[in-house]
C-alpha positions as CSV (number, residue, x, y, z in Angstrom):
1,X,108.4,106.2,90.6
2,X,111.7,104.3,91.5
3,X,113.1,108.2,92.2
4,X,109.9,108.9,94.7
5,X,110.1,105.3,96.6
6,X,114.1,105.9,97.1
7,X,113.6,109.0,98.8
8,X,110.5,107.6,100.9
9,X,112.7,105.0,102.2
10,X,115.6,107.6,102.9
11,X,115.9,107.9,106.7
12,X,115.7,111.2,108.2
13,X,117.2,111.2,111.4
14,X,115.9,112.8,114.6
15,X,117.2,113.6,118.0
16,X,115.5,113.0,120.7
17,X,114.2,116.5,121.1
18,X,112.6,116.3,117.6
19,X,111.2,112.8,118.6
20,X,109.7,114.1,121.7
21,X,108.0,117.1,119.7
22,X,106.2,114.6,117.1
23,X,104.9,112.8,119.0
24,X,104.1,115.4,121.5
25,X,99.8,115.1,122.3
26,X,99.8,111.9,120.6
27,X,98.1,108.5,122.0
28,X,100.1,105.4,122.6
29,X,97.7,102.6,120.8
30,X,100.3,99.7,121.7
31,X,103.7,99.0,123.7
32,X,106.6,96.9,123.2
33,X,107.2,95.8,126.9
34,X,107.4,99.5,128.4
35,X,108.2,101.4,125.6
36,X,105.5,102.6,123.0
37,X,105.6,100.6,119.5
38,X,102.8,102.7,117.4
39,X,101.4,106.1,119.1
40,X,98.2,108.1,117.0
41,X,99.1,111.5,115.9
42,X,96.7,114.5,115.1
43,X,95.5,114.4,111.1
44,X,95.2,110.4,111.3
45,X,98.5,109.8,111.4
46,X,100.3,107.1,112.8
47,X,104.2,106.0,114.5
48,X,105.2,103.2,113.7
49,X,108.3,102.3,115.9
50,X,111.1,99.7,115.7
51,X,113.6,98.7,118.2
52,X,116.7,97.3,117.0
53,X,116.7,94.5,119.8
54,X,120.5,92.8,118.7
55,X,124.0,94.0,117.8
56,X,124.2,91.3,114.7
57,X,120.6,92.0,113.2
58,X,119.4,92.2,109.8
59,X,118.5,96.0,110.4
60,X,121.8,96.7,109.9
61,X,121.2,95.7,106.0
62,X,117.9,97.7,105.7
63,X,115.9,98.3,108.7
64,X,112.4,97.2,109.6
65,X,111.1,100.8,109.3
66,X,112.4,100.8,105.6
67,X,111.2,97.3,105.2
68,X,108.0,98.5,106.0
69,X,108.3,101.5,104.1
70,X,109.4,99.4,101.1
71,X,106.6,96.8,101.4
72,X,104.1,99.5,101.3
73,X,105.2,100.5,98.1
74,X,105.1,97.3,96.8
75,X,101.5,96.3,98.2
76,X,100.1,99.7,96.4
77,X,101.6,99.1,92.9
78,X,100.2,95.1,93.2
79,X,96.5,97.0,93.8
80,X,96.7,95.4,97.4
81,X,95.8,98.2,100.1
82,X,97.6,99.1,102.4
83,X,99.0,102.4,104.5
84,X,100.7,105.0,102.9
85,X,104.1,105.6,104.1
86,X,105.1,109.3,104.7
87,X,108.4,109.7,105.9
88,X,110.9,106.8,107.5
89,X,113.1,107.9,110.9
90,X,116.5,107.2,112.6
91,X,116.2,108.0,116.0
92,X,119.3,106.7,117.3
93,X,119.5,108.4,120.5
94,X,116.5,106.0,121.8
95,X,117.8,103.2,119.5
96,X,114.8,102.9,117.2
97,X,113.6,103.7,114.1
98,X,110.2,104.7,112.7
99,X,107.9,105.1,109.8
100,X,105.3,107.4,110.1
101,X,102.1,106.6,107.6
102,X,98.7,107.9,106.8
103,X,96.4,105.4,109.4
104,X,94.1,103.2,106.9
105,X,90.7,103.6,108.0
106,X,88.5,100.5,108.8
107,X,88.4,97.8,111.4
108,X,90.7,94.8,112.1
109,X,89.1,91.6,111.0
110,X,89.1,89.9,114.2
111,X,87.0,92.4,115.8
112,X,84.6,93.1,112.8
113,X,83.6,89.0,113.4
114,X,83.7,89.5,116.8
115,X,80.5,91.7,116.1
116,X,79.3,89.9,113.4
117,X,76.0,87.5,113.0
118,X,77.4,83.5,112.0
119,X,76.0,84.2,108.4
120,X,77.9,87.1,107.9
121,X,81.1,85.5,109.5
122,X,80.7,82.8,107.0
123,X,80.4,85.2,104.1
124,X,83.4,87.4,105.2
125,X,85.7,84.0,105.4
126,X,84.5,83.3,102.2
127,X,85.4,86.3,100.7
128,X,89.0,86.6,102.7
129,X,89.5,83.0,101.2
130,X,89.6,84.8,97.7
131,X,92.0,87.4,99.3
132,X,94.3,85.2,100.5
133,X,94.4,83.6,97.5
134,X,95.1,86.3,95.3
135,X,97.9,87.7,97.4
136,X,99.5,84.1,96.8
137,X,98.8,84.3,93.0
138,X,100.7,87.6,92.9
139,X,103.7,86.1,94.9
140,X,103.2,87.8,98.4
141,X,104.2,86.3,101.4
142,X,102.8,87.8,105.0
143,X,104.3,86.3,107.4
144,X,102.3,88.5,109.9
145,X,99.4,87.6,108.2
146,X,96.7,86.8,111.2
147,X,92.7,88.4,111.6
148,X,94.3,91.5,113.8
149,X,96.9,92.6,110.5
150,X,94.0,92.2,108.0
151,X,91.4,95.5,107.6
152,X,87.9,95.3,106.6
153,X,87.9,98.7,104.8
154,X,84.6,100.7,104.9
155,X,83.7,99.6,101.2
156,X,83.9,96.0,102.8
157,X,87.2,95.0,101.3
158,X,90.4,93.9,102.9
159,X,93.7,95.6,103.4
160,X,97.0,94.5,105.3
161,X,98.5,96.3,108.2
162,X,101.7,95.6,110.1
163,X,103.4,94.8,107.1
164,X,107.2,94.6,107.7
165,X,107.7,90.7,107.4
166,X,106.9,90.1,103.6
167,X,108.3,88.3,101.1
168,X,107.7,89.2,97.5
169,X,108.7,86.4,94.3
170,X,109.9,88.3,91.5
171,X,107.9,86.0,89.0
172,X,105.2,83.4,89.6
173,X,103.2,82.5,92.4
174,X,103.7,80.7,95.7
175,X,104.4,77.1,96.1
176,X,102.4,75.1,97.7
177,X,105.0,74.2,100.9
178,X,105.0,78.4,100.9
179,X,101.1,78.6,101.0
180,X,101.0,75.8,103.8
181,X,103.4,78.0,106.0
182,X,101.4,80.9,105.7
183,X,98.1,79.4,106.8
184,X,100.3,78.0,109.7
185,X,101.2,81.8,110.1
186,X,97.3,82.2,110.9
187,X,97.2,80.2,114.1
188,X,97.9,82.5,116.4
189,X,95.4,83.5,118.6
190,X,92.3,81.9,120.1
191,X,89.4,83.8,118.7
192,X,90.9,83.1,114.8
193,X,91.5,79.9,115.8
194,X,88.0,79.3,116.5
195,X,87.1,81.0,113.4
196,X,89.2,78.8,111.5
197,X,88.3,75.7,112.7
198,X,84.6,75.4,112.4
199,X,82.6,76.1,109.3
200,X,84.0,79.3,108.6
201,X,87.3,78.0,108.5
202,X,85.9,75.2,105.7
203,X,84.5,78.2,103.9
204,X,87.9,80.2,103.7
205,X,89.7,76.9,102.7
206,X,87.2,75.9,99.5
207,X,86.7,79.7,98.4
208,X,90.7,79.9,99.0
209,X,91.1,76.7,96.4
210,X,88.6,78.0,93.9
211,X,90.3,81.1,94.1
212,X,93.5,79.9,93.7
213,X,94.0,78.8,90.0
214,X,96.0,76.3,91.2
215,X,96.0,72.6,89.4
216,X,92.8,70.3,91.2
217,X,95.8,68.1,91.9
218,X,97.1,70.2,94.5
219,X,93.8,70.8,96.4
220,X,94.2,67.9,98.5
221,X,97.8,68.5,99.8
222,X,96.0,72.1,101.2
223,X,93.1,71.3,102.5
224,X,95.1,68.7,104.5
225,X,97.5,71.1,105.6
226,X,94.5,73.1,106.8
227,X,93.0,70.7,108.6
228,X,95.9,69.8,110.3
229,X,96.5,72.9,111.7
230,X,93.4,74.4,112.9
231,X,91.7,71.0,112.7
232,X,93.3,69.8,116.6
233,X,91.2,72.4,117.5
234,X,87.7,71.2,117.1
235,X,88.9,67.8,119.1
């Protein structure tokens, strides 16, 4: 297994040329300022690409295409789902690198309760609540972790997308001061914000707790937290 993720995470590089041919008939699904960030190829496969934006940057330690790359890996072996990485680029001539990945089929959860009656909302919330907290029971940290990053797969589960900013504990859970931060990491656009802060939001918050196996001690420190943050909204 360690043999197979090393050479998964092994860049390959490409010249421009062989850039130009991959992605040649594909469809640019998002841009980074002009330049394309994640284009669809044929067979459901996806581009991921990263710009190395600074001189003095943590890419040149590992880069966020192998970060992703890695992080996949990780997810998988945890049970968490997640795409499958397939080969990671160097594509130095146009000062990016890439992962390309098998796309993960389903719908992001911001736009699955967009079309969603209130009862079902509620019931989704309650059930991403348990998510959440089991992602936090098994020491995972998403620091991209918002409704647009978070699948509802066709079987009705949830799996994580845009994964290059994770942290993983090597043993135990998260603290409390980490969970906090990563509901913080939640408020970032207005439609999840609204989710967040009316009932749905109370929903995700008590199944999270229950879900949590944290101590009943503790429960009051999050749901604070909580209501701080997506609470100023309601006022």
């Amino acid at each position: 297994m360690r043999k197979m993720i090393n050479n998964v995470n092994m860049p390959k590089t490409l010249t421009k040329v062989d850039y130009e041919s991959l992605v040649s008939g594909g469809e640019v699904i998002m841009h980074e300022g002009t330049r394309p960030k994640v284009i669809r190829l044929a067979e459901q496969k996806i581009l991921k690409l990263f710009l190395r934006k600074r001189l003095l940057s943590s890419q040149i330690w590992i880069s966020y295409a192998a970060r992703f790359s890695r992080n996949s890996h990780k997810l998988r072996a945890r049970g968490i789902s997640t795409v499958e990485v397939i080969h990671v680029f160097n594509i130095p001539e146009i000062h990016c690198t890439a992962a390309l990945y098998q796309e993960l089929a389903g719908e992001t959860l911001r736009d699955w309760l967009a079309q969603a009656s209130d009862a079902e909302q509620i019931e989704k919330l309650r059930l991403f609540g348990s998510f959440v907290a089991e992602l936090h029971q098994q020491g995972i940290l998403f620091r991209s972790i918002h409704f647009g990053n978070v699948l509802v797969l066709p079987d009705g589960s949830f799996g994580l997308i845009d994964i290059a900013d994770m942290g993983f504990r090597c043993l135990g859970a998260l603290s409390v001061q980490q969970r906090i931060r990563n509901f913080q990491h939640m408020d970032r656009q207005d439609d999840d914000r609204k989710q967040l802060s009316g009932p749905g939001g109370q929903t995700f918050i008590q199944s999270y707790l229950a879900a949590s196996r944290l101590p009943q001690k503790n429960w009051p420190k999050l749901t604070q937290a909580f209501d701080q943050t997506f609470g100023a909204y309601t006022r």
